[in-house]
N, C-alpha and C positions, 0 to 999 in steps of 0.2 A: 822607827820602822821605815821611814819614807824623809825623802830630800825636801818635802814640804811640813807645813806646821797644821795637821789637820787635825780638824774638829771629831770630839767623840759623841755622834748625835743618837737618840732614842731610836733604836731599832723599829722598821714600821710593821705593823701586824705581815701577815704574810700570806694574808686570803688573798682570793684573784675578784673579788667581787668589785666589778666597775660600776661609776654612774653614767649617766647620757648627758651630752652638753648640748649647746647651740651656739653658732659661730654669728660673733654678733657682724653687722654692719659694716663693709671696710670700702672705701670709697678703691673702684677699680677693677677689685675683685667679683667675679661670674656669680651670681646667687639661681642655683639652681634650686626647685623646689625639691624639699626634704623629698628621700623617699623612703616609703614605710618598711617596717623589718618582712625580712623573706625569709619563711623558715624553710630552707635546702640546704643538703649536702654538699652538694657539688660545688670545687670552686670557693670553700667558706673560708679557707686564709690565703689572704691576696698581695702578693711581695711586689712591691711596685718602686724601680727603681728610676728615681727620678731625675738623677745626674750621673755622669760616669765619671764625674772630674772627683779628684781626691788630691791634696798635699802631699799625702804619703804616699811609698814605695815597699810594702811592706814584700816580706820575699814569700806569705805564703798566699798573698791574695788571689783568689778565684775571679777577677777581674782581668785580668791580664792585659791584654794590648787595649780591652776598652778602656782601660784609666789615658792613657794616650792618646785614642777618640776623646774623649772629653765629652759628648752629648749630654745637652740637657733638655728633659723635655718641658717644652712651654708650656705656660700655664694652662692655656684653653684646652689644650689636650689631654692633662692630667684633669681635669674636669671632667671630659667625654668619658676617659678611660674609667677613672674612680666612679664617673654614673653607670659605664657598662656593666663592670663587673659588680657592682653593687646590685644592681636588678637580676644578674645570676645567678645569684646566692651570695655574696661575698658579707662578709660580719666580721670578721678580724682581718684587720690591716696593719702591715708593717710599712712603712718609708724608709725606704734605702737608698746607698750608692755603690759607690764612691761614696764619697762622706756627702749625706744629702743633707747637711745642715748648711751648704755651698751653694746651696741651689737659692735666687735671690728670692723665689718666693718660699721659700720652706715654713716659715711662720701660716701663711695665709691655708694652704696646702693641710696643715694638722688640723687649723680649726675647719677647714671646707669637709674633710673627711668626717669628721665628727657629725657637721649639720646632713650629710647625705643619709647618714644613721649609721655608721659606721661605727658596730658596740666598743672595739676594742681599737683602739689608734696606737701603735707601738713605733718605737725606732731604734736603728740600731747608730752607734756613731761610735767615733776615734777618740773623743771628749779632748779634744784641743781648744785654747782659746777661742778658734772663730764656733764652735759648737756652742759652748760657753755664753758666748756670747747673745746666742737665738734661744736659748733655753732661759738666759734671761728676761726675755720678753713675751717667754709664755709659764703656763697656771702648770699645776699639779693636775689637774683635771682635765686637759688637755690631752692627756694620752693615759693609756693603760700603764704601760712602763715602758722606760728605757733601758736599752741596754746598751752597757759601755764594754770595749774589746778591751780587753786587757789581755796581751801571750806571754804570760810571765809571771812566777812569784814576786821577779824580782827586778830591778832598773838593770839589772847587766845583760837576762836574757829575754825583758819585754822589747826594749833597745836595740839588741842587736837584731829582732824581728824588724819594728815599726819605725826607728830611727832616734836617735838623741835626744833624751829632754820629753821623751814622750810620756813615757809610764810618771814620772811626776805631774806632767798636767793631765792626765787622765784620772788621778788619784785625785788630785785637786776638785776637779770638776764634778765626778763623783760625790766628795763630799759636799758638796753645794748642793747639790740634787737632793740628796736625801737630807739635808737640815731642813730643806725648803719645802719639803714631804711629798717629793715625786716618787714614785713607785720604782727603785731604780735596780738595777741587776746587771751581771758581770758574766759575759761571753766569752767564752776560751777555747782557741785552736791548737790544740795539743798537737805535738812532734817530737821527734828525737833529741830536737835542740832548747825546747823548754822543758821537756816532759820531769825533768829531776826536780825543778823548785813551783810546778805549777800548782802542787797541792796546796801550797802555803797562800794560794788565791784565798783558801776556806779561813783562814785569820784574817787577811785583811778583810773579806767581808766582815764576817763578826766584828773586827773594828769599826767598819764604817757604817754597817747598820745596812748594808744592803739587802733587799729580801733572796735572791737566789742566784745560783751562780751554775752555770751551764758549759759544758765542755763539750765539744766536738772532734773528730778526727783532723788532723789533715790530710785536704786531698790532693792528688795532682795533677790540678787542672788550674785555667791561667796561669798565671806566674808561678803556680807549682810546677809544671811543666819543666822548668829549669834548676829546681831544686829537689829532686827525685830522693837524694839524701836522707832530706829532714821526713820521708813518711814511715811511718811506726809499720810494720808486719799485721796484719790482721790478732795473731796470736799475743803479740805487744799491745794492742790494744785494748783486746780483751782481758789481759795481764792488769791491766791499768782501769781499768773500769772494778775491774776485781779489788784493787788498791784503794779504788774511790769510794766504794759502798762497805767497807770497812771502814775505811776513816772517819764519814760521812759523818755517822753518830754522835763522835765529838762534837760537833758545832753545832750554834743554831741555824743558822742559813739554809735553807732548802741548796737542794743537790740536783738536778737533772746532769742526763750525759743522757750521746747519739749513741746504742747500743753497734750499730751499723755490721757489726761482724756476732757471734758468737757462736759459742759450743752446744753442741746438739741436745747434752745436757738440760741449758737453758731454754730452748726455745718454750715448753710450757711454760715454765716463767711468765715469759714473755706475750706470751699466747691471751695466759689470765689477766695481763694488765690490761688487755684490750689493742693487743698489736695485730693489724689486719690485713699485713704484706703490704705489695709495693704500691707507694701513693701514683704512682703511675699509671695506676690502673681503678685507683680510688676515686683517682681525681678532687682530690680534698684541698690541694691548692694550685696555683697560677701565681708566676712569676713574670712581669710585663717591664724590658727595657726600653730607653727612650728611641730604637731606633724603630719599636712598636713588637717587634717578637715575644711573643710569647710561651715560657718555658713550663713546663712542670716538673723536671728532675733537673737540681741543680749540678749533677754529676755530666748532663749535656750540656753547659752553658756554648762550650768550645765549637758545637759543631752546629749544623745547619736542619738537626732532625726538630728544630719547635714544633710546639702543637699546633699556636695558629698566628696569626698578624694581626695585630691592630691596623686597620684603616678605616678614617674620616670616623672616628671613634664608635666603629662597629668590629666586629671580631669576624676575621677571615679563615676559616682552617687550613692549614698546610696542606693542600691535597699531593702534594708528593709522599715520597717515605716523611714521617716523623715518628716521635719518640712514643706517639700511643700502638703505633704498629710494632714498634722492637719490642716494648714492653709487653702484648699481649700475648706475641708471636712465642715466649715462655710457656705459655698456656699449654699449649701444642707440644713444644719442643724443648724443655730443658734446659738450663744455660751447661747444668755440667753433664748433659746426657744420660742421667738416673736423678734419681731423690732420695737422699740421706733423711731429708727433714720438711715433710709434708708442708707444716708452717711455711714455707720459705718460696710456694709458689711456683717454684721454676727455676728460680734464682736472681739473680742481679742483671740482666743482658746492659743495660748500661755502665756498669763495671768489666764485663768481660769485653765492652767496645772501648773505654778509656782503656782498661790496663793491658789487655791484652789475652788475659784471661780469668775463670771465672774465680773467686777465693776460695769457694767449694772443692776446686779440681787441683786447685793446689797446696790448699793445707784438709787434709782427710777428718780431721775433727771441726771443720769451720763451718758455718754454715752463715750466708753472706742474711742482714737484715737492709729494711730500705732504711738508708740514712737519713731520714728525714721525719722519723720518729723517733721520740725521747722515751728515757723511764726514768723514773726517781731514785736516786743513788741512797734512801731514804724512805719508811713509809709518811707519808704526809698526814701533819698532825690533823 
């Protein structure tokens, strides 16, 4: 199946049930005192990218020109940040980049998150050697899970994404993970250009014993910007989602995908799972890069509407326009100037500001969802 010689390890249960750690002692490192759990909504999953730097060039990354900045936020300030938004509400954490296993405190940084009380510590990475390499030096209990990118069934159209040599050492490393009994899982950015072999992701999980594998659009924003090609039509996607929750079944691996688009049909569906329109308005999570902005819809990463600033590790709000005012401003007014579908709040305004306009108004059966919500391609055992 693969250009390496990998192991076929005991599939791990597939509950999401975490323990709580403590970050022991590390000479250098900020020991802040614990703080106790805060049961609030707001703000409870907190995407905190800690480097902009990445090895790769991948051509669909939503990063764009900041892989090029390079910023990495220093340690003492991921400190302040992870203590702010912690006393906000914040309970599940993901660490991100660029590939944040680059960032030279990345180790200290997981276990810190843990001691602040941080239930859930997740990450996302490229699973190349230097990833490889930091995951060695930390437990299974260190983090909720991982996720590894993988855009492709296969080494021809992972590769021609991420670049040479890649999808084998990401399979590689993968396998390590789950022998070693990290809760690990597999992230997939669907497009025109992998979308024919990326089903066959649902075998190699099974092979590898991953617990679930998760798909998303692509969008075009950073470096998608320049690859307008590779995005799928609203209708293609929902095609393809359609594809996924029929295959689904075969396998054991849990199934999530971003519904982000669907048919008007669907929105009870969707309604019943517990979808509650756009997180922009929810406010359910924050998005903090190291140059201290902070986002809430990943579909603005590109422009200047953040919600608010990090400064001297206090949170400042954007008192200009930002993206809580487009998003509300739906409320009032529509993105596609009537309502096919109650559900859907108003619509997408930060789709009708990247693309130009709203999906609603351009395909008459669509009805846009916020892409930042998942469903199960699957009912979960």
């Amino acid at each position: 199946m693969t250009a390496v010689d990998l192991p076929n390890p005991t599939p791990r249960a597939s509950g999401d049930g975490y323990g709580h750690g403590r970050m022991p002692r590390n000479a250098g490192v900020p020991e802040p005192d614990r703080i106790d759990r805060v049961n609030y909504g707001r703000f409870r999953n907190v995407y905190l990218y800690i480097t902009e730097a990445c090895q790769l060039r991948c051509e669909h990354c939503y990063m764009g020109e900041r892989l090029e900045r390079a910023l990495k936020m220093p340690l003492s300030k991921i400190v302040d940040t992870l203590t702010t938004w912690r006393r906000l509400g914040g309970s599940k954490l993901t660490i991100l980049g660029g590939e944040p296993t680059l960032h030279p405190h990345y180790c200290d940084v997981i276990r810190l998150s843990k001691k602040l009380g941080y239930e859930h510590v997740i990450t996302t990475t490229n699973a190349q050697k230097p990833a490889l390499r930091r995951f060695r030096q930390l437990q299974p209990d260190d983090f909720a899970y991982i996720q590894v990118s993988l855009d492709g069934g296969t080494a021809a159209s992972h590769d021609a994404i991420r670049g040479e040599g890649t999808f084998a050492a990401a399979l590689a490393t993968t396998a390590e993970l789950v022998e070693r009994g990290f809760d690990t899982r597999i992230i997939c950015t669907v497009n025109n250009a992998n979308e024919p072999d990326v089903l066959q992701l649902l075998d190699i999980a099974d092979f590898l014993g991953v617990s679930l594998v998760k798909f998303h659009v692509f969008s075009t924003i950073g470096t998608g910007h320049g690859n307008s090609d590779m995005a799928m039509t609203p209708p293609e996607w929902v095609g393809f989602c359609d594809r996924l929750t029929d295959i689904s079944t075969q396998f054991k691996t849990r199934v999530w995908y971003q519904p982000t688009y669907a048919r008007r049909d669907q929105m009870d569906r969707y309604a019943a799972e517990g979808y509650q329109g756009c997180i922009g308005r929810t406010l359910d999570r924050i998005s903090i890069f190291p140059d201290g902005r902070c986002y809430i819809c990943s579909y603005l990463f590109d422009t200047d509407l953040h919600f608010a600033q990090m400064v001297d590790g206090q949170v400042q709000l954007n008192h200009g326009v930002n993206e809580f005012d487009l998003f509300t401003s739906a409320l009032a007014e529509s993105s596609c100037g009537g309502c096919k579908a109650t559900a859907c709040l108003g619509g997408c305004p930060a789709e009708e500001l990247v693309m130009g306009q709203a999906s609603c108004t351009a395909y008459d059966d669509i009805v846009p969802m916020c892409r930042l919500w998942k469903s199960s391609a699957k009912p979960e055992e």
